[in-house]
C-alpha distance (Angstrom), angle and dihedral (degrees) to the residues before:
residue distance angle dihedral
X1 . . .
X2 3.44 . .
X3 3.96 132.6 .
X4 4.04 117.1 -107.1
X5 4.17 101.4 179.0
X6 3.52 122.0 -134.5
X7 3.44 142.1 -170.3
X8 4.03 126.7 -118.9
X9 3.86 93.2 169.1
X10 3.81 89.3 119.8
X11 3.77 124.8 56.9
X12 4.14 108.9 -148.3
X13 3.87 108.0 -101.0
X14 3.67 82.2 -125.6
X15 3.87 101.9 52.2
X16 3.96 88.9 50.5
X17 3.79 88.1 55.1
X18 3.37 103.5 55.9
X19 3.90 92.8 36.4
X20 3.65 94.1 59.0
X21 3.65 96.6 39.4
X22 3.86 86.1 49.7
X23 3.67 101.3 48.5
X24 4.03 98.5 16.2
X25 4.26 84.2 -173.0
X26 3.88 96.4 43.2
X27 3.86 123.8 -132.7
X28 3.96 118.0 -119.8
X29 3.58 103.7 -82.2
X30 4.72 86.1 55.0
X31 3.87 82.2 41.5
X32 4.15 99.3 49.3
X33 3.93 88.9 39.3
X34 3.19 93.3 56.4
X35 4.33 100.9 43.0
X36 3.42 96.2 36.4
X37 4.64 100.7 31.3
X38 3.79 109.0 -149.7
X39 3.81 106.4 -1.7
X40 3.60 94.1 -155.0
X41 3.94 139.6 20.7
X42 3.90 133.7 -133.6
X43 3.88 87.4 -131.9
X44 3.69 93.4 54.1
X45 3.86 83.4 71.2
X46 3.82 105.8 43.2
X47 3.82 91.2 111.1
X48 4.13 86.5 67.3
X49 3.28 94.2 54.4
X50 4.00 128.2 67.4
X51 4.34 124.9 -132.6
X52 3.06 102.4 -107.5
X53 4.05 139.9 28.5
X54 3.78 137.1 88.2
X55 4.34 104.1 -46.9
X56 3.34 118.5 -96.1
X57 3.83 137.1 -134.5
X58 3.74 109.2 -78.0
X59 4.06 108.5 -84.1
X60 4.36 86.0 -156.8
X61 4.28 81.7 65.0
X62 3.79 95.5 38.0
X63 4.11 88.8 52.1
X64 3.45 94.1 47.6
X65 3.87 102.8 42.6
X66 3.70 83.8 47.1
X67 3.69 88.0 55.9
X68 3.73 93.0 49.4
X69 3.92 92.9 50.5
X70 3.95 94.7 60.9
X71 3.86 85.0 43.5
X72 3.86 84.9 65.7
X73 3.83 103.1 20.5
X74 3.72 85.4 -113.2
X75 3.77 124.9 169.8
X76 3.63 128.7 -133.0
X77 3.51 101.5 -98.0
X78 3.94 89.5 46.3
X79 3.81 95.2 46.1
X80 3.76 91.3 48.5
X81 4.08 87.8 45.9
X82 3.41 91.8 53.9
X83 3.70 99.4 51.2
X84 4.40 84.3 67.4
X85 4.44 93.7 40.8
X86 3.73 109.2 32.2
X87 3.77 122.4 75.4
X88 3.96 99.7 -161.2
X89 4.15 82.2 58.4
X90 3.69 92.3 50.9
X91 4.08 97.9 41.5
X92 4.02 84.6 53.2
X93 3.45 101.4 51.8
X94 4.13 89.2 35.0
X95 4.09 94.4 -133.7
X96 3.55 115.5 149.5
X97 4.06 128.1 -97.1
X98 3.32 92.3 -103.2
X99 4.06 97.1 42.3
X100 4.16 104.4 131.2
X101 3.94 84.5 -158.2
X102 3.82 114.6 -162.4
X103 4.12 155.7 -68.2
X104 3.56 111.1 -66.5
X105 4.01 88.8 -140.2
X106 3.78 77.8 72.1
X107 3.65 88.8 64.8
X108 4.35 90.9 64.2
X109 3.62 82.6 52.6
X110 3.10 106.0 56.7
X111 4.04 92.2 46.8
X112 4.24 86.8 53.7
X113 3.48 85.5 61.6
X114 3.70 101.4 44.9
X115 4.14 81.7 50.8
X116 3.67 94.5 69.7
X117 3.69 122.3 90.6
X118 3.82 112.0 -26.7
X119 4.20 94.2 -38.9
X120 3.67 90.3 127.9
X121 3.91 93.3 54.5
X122 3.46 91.2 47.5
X123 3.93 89.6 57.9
X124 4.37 89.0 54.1
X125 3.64 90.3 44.5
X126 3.87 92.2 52.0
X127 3.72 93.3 45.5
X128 4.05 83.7 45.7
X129 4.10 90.5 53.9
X130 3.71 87.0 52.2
X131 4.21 98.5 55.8
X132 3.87 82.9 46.3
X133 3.92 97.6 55.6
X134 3.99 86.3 38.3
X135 3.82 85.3 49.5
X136 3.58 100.7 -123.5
X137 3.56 93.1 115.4
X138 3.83 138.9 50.3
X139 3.79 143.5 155.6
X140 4.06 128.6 -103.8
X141 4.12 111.3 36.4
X142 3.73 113.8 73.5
X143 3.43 145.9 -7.8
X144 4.28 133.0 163.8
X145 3.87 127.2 -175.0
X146 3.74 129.6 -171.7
X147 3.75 131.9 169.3
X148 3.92 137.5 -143.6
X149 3.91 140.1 169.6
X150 3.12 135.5 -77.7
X151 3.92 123.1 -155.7
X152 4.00 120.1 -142.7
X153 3.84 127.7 -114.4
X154 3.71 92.4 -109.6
X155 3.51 148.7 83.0
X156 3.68 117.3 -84.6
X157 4.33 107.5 -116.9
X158 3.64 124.4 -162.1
X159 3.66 108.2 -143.4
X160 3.58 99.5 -92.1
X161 3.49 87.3 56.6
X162 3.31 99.9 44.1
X163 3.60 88.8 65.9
X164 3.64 101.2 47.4
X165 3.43 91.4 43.5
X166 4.36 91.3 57.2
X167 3.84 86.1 41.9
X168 3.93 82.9 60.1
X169 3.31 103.1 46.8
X170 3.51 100.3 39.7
X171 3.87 86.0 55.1
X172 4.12 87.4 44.2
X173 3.57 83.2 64.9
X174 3.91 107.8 39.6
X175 3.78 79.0 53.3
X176 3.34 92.5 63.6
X177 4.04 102.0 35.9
X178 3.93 85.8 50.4
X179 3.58 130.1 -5.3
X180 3.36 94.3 173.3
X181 4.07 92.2 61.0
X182 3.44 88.4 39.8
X183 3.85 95.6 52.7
X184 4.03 102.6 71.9
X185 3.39 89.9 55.5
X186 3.92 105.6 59.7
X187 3.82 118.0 115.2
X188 4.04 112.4 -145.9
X189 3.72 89.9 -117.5
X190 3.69 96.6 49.5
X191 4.02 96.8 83.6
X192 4.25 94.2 58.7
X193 4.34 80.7 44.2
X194 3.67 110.8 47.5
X195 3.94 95.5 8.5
X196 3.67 91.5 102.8
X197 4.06 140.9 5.0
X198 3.64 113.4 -36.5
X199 4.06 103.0 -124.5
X200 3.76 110.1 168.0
X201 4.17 117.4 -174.5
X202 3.78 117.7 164.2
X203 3.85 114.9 -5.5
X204 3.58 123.1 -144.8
X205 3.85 115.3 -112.4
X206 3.45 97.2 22.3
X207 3.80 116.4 -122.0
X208 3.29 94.6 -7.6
X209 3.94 85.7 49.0
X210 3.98 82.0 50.6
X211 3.59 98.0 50.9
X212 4.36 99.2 44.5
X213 4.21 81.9 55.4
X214 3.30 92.7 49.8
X215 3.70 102.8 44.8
X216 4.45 83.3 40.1
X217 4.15 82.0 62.1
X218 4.02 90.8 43.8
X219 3.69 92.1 56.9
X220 3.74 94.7 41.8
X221 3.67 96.1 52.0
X222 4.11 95.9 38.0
X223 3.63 83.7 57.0
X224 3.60 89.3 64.4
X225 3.82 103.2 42.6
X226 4.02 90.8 49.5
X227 4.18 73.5 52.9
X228 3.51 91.7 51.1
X229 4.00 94.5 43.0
X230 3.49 100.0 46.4
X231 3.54 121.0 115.1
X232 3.85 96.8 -116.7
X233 4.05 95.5 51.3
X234 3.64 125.4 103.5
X235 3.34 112.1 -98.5
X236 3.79 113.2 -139.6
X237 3.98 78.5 65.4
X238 3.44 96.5 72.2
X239 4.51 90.3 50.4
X240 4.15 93.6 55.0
X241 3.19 109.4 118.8
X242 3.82 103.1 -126.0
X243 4.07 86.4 52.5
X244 3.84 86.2 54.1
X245 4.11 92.3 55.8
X246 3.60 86.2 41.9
X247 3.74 85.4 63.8
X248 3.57 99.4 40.0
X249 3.69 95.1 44.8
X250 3.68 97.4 50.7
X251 4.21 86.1 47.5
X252 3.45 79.5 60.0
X253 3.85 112.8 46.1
X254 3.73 95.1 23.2
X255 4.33 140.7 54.6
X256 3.56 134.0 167.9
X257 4.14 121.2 -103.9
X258 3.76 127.6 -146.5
X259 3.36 89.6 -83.8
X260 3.80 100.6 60.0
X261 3.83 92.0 -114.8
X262 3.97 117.3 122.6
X263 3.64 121.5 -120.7
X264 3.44 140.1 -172.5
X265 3.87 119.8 -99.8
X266 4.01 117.0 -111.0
X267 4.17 106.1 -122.3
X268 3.82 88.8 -111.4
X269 3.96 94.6 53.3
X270 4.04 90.6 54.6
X271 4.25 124.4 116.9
X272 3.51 122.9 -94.5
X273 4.28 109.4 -68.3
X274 3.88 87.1 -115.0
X275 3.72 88.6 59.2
X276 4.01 103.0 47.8
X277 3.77 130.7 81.7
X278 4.15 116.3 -119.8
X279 3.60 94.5 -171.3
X280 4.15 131.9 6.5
X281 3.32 92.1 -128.6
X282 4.21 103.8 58.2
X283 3.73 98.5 27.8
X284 4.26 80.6 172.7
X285 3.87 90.8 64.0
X286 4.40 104.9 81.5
X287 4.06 126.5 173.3
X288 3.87 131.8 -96.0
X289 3.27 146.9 166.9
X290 3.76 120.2 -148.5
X291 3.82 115.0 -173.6
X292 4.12 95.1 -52.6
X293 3.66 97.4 -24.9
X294 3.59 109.5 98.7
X295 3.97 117.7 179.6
X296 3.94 144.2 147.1
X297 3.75 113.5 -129.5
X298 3.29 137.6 57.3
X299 4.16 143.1 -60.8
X300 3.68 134.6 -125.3
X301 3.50 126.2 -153.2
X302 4.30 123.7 -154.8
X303 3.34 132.3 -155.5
X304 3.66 125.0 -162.3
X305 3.19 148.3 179.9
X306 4.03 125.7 -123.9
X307 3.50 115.2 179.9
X308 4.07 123.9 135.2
X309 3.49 117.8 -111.4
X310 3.91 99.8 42.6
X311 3.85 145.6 56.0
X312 4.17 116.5 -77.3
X313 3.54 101.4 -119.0
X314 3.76 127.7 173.5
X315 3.76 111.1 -121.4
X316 4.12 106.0 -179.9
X317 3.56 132.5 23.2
X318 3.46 127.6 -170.2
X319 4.30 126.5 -161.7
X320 3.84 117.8 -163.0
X321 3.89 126.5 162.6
X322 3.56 110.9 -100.4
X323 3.65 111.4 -99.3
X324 3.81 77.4 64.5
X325 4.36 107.5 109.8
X326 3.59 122.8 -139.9
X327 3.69 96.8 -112.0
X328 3.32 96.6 59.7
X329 3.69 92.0 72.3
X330 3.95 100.9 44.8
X331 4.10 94.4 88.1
X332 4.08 91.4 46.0
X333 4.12 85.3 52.3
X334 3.47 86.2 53.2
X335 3.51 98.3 52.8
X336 3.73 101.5 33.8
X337 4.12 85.3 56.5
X338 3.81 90.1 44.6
X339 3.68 87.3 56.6
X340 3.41 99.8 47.6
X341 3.75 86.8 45.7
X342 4.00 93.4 -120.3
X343 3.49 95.5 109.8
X344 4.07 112.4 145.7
X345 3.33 134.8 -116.7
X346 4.41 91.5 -135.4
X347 3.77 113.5 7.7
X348 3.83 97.5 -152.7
X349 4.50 106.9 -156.7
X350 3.80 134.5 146.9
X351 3.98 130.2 -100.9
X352 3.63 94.7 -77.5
X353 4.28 93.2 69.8
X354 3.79 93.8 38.1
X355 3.58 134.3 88.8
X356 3.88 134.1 139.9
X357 4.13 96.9 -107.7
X358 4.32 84.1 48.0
X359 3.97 89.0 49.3
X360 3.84 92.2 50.7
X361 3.60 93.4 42.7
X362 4.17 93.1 49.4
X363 3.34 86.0 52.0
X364 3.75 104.6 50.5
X365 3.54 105.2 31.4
X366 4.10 93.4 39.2
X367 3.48 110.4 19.3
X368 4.11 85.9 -121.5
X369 3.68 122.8 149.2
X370 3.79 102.2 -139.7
X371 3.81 110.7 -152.3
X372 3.24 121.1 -170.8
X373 4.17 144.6 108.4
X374 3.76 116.1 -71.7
X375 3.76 114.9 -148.3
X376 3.98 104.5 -95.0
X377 3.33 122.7 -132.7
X378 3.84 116.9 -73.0
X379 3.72 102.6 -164.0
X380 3.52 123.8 121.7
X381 4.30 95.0 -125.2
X382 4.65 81.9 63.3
X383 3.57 91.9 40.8
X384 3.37 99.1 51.4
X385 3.72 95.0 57.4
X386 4.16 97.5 -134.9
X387 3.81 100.6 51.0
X388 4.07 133.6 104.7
X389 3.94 100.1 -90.8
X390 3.56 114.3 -174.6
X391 3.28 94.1 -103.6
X392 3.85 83.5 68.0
X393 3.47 93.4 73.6
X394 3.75 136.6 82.7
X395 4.37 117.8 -122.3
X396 3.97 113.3 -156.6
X397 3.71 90.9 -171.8
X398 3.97 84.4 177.8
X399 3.52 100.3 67.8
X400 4.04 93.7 21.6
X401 4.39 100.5 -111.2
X402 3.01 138.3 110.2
X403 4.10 125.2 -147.4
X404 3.96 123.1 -141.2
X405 3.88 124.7 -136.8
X406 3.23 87.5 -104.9
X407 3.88 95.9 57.0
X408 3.71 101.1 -105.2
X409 3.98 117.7 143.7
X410 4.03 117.7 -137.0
X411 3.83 114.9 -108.4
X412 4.19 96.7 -160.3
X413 4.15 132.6 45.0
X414 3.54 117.6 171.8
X415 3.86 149.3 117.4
X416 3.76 124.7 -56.7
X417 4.04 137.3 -171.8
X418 3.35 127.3 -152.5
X419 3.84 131.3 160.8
X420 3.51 91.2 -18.3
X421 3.86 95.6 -57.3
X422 3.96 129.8 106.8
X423 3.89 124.4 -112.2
X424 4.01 135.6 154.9
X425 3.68 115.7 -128.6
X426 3.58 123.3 -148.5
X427 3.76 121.0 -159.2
X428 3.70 126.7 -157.8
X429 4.14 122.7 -143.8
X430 3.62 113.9 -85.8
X431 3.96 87.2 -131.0
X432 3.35 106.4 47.7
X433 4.02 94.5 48.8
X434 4.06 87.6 37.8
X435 4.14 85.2 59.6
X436 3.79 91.0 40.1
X437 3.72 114.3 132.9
X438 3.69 101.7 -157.1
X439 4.16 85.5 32.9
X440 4.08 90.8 133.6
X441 4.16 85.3 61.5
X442 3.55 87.7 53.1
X443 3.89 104.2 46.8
X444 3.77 150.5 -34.9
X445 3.70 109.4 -121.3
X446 3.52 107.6 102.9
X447 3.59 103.2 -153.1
X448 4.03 101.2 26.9
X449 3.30 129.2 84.5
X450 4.18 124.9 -120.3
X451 3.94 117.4 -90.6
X452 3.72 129.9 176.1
X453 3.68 130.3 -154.2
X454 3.81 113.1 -138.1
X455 4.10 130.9 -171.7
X456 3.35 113.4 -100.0
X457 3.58 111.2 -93.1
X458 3.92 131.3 10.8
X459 4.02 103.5 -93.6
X460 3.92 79.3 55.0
X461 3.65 99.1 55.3
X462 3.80 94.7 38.3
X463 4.11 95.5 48.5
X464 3.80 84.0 46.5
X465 4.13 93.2 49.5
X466 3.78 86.7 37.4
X467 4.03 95.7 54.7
X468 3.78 93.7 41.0
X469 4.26 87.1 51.8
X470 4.10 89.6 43.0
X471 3.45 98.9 46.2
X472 3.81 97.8 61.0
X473 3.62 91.8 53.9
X474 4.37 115.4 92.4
X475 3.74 91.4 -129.3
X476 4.22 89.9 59.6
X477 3.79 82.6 42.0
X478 4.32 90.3 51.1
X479 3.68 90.6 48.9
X480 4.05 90.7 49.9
X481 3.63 91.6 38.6
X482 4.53 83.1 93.0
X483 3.54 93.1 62.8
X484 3.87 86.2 82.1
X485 3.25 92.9 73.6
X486 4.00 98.8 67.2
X487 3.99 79.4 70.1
X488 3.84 89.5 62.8
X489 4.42 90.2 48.6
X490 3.79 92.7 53.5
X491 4.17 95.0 44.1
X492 3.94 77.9 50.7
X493 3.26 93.5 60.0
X494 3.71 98.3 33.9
X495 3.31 96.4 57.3
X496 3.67 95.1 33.5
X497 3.42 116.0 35.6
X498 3.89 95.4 25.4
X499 3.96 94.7 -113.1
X500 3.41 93.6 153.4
X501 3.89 95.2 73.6
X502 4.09 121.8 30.4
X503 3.31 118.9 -121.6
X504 4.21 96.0 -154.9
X505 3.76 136.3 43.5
X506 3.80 127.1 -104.0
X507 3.59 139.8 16.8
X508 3.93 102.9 -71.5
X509 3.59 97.4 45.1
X510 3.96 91.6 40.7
X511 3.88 87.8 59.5
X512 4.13 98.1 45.4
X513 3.81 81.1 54.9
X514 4.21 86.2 56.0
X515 3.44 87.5 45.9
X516 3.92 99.8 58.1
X517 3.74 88.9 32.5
X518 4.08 82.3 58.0
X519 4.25 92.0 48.4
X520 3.98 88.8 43.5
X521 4.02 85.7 52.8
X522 3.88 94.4 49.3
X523 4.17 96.1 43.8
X524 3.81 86.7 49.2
X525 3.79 87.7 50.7
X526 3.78 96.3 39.6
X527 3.76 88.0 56.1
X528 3.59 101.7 48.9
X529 4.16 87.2 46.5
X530 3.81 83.2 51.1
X531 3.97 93.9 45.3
X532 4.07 109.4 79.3
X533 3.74 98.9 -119.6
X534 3.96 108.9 -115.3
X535 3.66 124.2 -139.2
X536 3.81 116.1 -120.3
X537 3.32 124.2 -151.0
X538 3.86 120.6 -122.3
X539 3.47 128.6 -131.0
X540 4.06 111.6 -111.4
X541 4.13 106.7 -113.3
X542 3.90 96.8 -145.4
X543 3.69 90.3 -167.4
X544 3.78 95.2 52.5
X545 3.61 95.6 53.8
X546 3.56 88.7 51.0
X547 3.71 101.9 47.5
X548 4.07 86.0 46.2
X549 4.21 84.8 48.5
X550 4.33 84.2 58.3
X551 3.68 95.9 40.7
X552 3.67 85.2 56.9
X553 4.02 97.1 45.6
């Protein structure tokens, strides 16, 4: 299809007639249309659309009726039926009364194309442009980001399953590339095991029972990709995708023993979560366990604003596979804000974005105030209350020592590795700490001497012993007291927009539906900002009044 623009500037005299006299107060798409005029524009899309071909529905509509259908957790078929009966849908998108709009199949169409390259993005960042030239949205003051999970569109597999169920669909869809390759190769007993959806409760024999199965599915499906390898196969058998997760998931759950038979993996001899497949189906969805929430899918991280004075609206969202941490995404936030020349003035988050190198780095590259918690210190001496913390001690960065509060000089200064992440360790003399009157303040060991493990270079060490100071304090605590709100934008859209749970499978299409839950978020919030909040009149508590009447007796 190919893109013919239109205009919506101008509402049908008509369609504004019977909106208004419908709803005489509007409803948030009436209210947005008319703050913010036509929220998107048909050449704002030409680059998803080809030259030439027969034209296509207008990508302006399918934007904002896709908009509207997260708003109200509408499906497809709903969202495309409301376009033809309900007036607020028609007064936003300016179509005529009589408009028969379209096909909601059109609808999943539209959202494949908004999943290629950055499409999605594009449709925030337009949306984004608009608040600013309505002035509901500027750069500096602000800004708060939180992150949740996301479940996958498929059915949860334990691992037996899990490899039944590839087996099944990887034969599913040799059967249909070529039966008659396929056909020489069927086992009698294969039909009553893979001819319909693997579901396995309670097996017999425990896990032994467990292991026979699972080494019975190895040998069925290694049959088929020494099949698919040999010489004499087709080919473009061996590149379908379902044959390709066959591979990978038997690499996974299965190796070869001395003997040259194949076995199936123990749980504790398995790849790396981020590596393994949860389901054949959405081989971008991976397991983890966060605190006690354990899930397989994906997470979504929000960033709003929070200034006073306008409407909280989230302006970047970010969708990683699960095994993905927080932290990882603070510096792209940074940057993609930076670029789109939103970047805050604070960027309030919780421990999980914040560490001393990230604070520096916010601060020099973007001029952001990162606030946030920084991991306290976890030794025993600052738990205990009455011990030598490191904060205890004295750092002469200058001359590379560090002095004790009991006077003592450090002997050692040099590099140390741990986890993967750079530190200088500074060692104490064996004598002086041995001969140390206040020594069981200072540490445990009875024959070792004390030794402290310090960031890598100064700012480090004194951002990290700053932070740790500040954030005991109740003004530190005032300022971070607005991060609490983030928890109230993603039980809006939980509850709302069904965020919790996505509604398509794989990474791409996962994040377009974060993207239009993000624009159904901000026109629900624009349109209660625009609404004059009404005062509602409580309900008298008779018992209240007279238990505050005896208090006062």
């Amino acid at each position: 299809m190919s893109l013919r623009p239109r205009s919506f500037q101008r509402i049908p005299v008509r369609t504004v007639r019977t909106a208004w006299a419908a709803c005489p107060k509007g409803t948030p798409a009436m209210l947005v249309r008319d703050r913010l005029d036509v929220l998107f524009e048909d050449a704002e899309f030409a680059e998803l659309y080809p030259c030439d071909g027969r034209p296509g529905f207008s990508p302006v509509q399918l934007a904002l009726v896709s908009v509207l259908q997260f708003a109200e957790n509408l499906s497809d078929r709903a969202a495309a039926d409301a376009v033809r009966t309900r007036i607020d849908f028609t007064y936003a998108l300016g179509l005529e009364l009589e408009d028969p709009g379209f096909d909601y199949s059109v609808l999943s169409e539209f959202r494949a194309r908004l999943a290629e390259g950055d499409a999605a993005d594009r449709l925030l960042r337009v949306m984004l442009k608009r608040l600013v030239e309505a002035g509901l949205l500027k750069s500096g003051g602000r800004q708060r980001t939180d992150a949740t999970h996301v479940m996958a569109a498929v059915r949860t597999l334990s691992r037996l399953e899990l490899a039944g169920e590839t087996l099944r669909a990887a034969l599913e869809e040799l059967a249909g590339a070529d039966g008659d390759w396929l056909l020489p190769l069927i086992e009698p007993e294969w039909d009553k095991r893979y001819g319909r959806k693997i579901e396995i409760g309670k097996v017999p024999g425990g896990k032994a029972g467990v292991t026979a199965l699972a080494e019975t599915f190895g040998r069925d499906g290694q049959k088929i990709l020494t099949a698919a390898w040999a010489p004499q196969a087709p080919p473009r058998l061996r590149v379908l995708p379902q044959v390709e997760i066959l591979r990978q998931v038997w690499v996974h759950h299965y190796y070869w023993d001395t003997h040259g038979c194949l076995r199936w993996r123990d749980g504790h001899a398995l790849p790396p979560a981020h590596l393994r497949f949860d389901s054949p189906y959405d081989t971008d969805a991976h397991y983890c366990v966060k605190r006690d929430t354990a899930w397989s899918g994906y997470r979504v991280h929000l960033t709003e604003t929070c200034d006073t004075g306008r409407p909280e609206v989230v302006i970047h969202v970010a969708t990683t596979t699960a095994p993905v941490q927080d932290g990882e995404l603070t510096e792209q936030i940074h940057d993609d804000l930076a670029d789109a020349r939103l970047a805050p003035a604070e960027h309030v988050v919780d421990a999980a974005y914040i560490t001393p190198a990230w604070i520096e780095r916010a601060r020099r590259v973007h001029g952001i105030t990162l606030l946030g918690p920084v991991v306290p210190d976890h030794s025993h001496q600052a738990k205990s209350g009455g011990g030598f913390d490191k904060s205890a001690f004295t750092v002469d960065w200058d001359n590379q020592q560090a002095t004790c509060p009991q006077g003592a000089v450090s002997r050692e200064w040099g590099p140390l590795r741990i986890s993967g992440h750079n530190y200088i360790q500074v060692k104490f003399a064996k004598a002086d700490c041995l001969a140390c009157p206040v020594r069981p303040q200072c540490t445990t060991s009875a024959t070792r001497p004390r030794a402290l493990a310090l960031l890598p270079t100064r700012e480090l060490h004194e951002i990290q012993t700053r932070n740790r100071l500040d954030q005991q304090t109740q003004d530190w605590q005032r300022r971070y007291a607005i991060r609490a709100g983030t928890e109230a934008t993603l039980s809006q859209n939980i509850r709302t927009c069904g965020l919790r749970g996505t509604r398509y499978r794989g990474l791409a299409r996962t994040h377009v539906q974060h993207i239009l839950t993000a624009l159904a978020c901000n026109l629900t919030r624009v349109a209660d900002w625009i609404t004059e909040p009404t005062t509602t009149r409580r309900r008298s508590r008779r018992f209240h009044a007279l238990c505050t009447a005896a208090a006062q007796a």
